[in-house]
C-alpha positions as CSV (number, residue, x, y, z in Angstrom):
1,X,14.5,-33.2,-51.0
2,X,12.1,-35.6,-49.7
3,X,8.7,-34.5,-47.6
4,X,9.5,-34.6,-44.0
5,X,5.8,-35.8,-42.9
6,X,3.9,-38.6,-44.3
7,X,-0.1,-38.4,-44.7
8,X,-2.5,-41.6,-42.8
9,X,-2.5,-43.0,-45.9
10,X,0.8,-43.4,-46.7
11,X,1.2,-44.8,-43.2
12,X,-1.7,-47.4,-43.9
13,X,0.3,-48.4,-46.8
14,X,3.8,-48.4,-44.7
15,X,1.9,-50.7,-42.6
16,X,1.0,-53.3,-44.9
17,X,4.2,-53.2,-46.5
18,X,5.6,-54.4,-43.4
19,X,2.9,-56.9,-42.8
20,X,3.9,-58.1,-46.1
21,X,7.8,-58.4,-45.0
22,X,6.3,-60.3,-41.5
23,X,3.9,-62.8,-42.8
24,X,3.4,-64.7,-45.6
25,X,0.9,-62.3,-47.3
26,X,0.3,-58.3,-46.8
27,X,-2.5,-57.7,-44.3
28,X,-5.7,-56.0,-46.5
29,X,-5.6,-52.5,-46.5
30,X,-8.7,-52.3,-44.6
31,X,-7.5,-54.2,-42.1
32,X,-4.1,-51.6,-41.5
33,X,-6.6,-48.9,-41.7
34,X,-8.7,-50.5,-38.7
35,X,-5.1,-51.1,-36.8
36,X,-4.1,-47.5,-37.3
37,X,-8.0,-46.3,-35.9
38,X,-8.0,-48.3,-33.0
39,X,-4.7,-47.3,-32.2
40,X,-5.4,-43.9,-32.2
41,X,-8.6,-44.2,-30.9
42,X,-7.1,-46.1,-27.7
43,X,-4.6,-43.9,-26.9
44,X,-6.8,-40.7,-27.5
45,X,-9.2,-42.3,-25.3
46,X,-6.8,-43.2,-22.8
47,X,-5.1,-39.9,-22.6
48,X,-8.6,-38.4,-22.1
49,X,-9.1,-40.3,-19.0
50,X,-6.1,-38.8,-17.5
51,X,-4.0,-42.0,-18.2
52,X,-0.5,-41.9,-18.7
53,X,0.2,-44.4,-21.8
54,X,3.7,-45.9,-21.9
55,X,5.0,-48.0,-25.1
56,X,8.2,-49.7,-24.3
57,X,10.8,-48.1,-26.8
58,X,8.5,-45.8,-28.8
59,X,7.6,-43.6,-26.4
60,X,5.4,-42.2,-23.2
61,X,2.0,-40.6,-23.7
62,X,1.7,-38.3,-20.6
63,X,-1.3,-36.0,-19.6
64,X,-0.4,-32.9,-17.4
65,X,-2.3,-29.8,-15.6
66,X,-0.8,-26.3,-16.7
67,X,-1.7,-23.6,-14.0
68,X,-3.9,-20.6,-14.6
69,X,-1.9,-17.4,-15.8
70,X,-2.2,-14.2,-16.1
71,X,-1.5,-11.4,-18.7
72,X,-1.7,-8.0,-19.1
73,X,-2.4,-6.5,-22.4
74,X,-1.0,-3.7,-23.7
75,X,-3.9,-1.3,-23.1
76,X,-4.0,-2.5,-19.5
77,X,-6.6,-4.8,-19.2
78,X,-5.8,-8.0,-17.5
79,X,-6.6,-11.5,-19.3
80,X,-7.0,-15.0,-17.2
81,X,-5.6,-18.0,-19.2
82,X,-7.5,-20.6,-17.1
83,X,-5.6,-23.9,-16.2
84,X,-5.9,-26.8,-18.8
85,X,-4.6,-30.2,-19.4
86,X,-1.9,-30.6,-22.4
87,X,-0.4,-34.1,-23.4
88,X,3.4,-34.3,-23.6
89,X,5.4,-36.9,-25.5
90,X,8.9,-38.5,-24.3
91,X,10.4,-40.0,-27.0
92,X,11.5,-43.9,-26.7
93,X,14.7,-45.2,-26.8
94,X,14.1,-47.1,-29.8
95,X,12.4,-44.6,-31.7
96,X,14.9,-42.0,-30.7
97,X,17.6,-44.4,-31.9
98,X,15.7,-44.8,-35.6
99,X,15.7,-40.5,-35.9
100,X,19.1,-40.6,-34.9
101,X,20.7,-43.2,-37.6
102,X,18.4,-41.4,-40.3
């Protein structure tokens, strides 16, 4: 049974392999590692600001406000959850094809 997940190393690797099958040479592994950071990096950035990040086929990075809520525990005092954002992910049409054709 193989791992479900991969570590960022691995997917630095993943990402020079496929540089390697795309150009000439493999990108340096420093080089993947920057392209993975200032990926992330962008759309955590991005996201922060309340921006709604789409990437054509992968998939929609989208910020939302949840309301505030409340509960009441079981010894009867009452808890306020206040409102927060939360980032939801739509899944692209390519990358929902890839999962699909496993």
């Amino acid at each position: 049974m193989s791992k479900k997940s991969i570590s960022r190393a691995e997917l630095i690797n993943k990402v020079q392999a496929v540089s390697g099958e795309m150009y000439i040479h493999k990108l340096p592994k420093a080089d993947c590692e920057n392209i993975i950071n200032c990926f992330t990096q962008s759309i955590c950035e991005l996201v922060e600001a309340g921006k709604t990040v789409e990437i054509l086929g992968f998939g929609t990075f989208e910020v939302y406000e949840t309301k505030e809520r409340y509960f009441v525990m079981p010894v009867g005092n009452k808890v306020i959850k206040p409102s927060h954002r939360k980032v939801k992910f739509k899944v692209g049409s390519a990358l929902k094809r890839a999962a699909y054709n496993r």
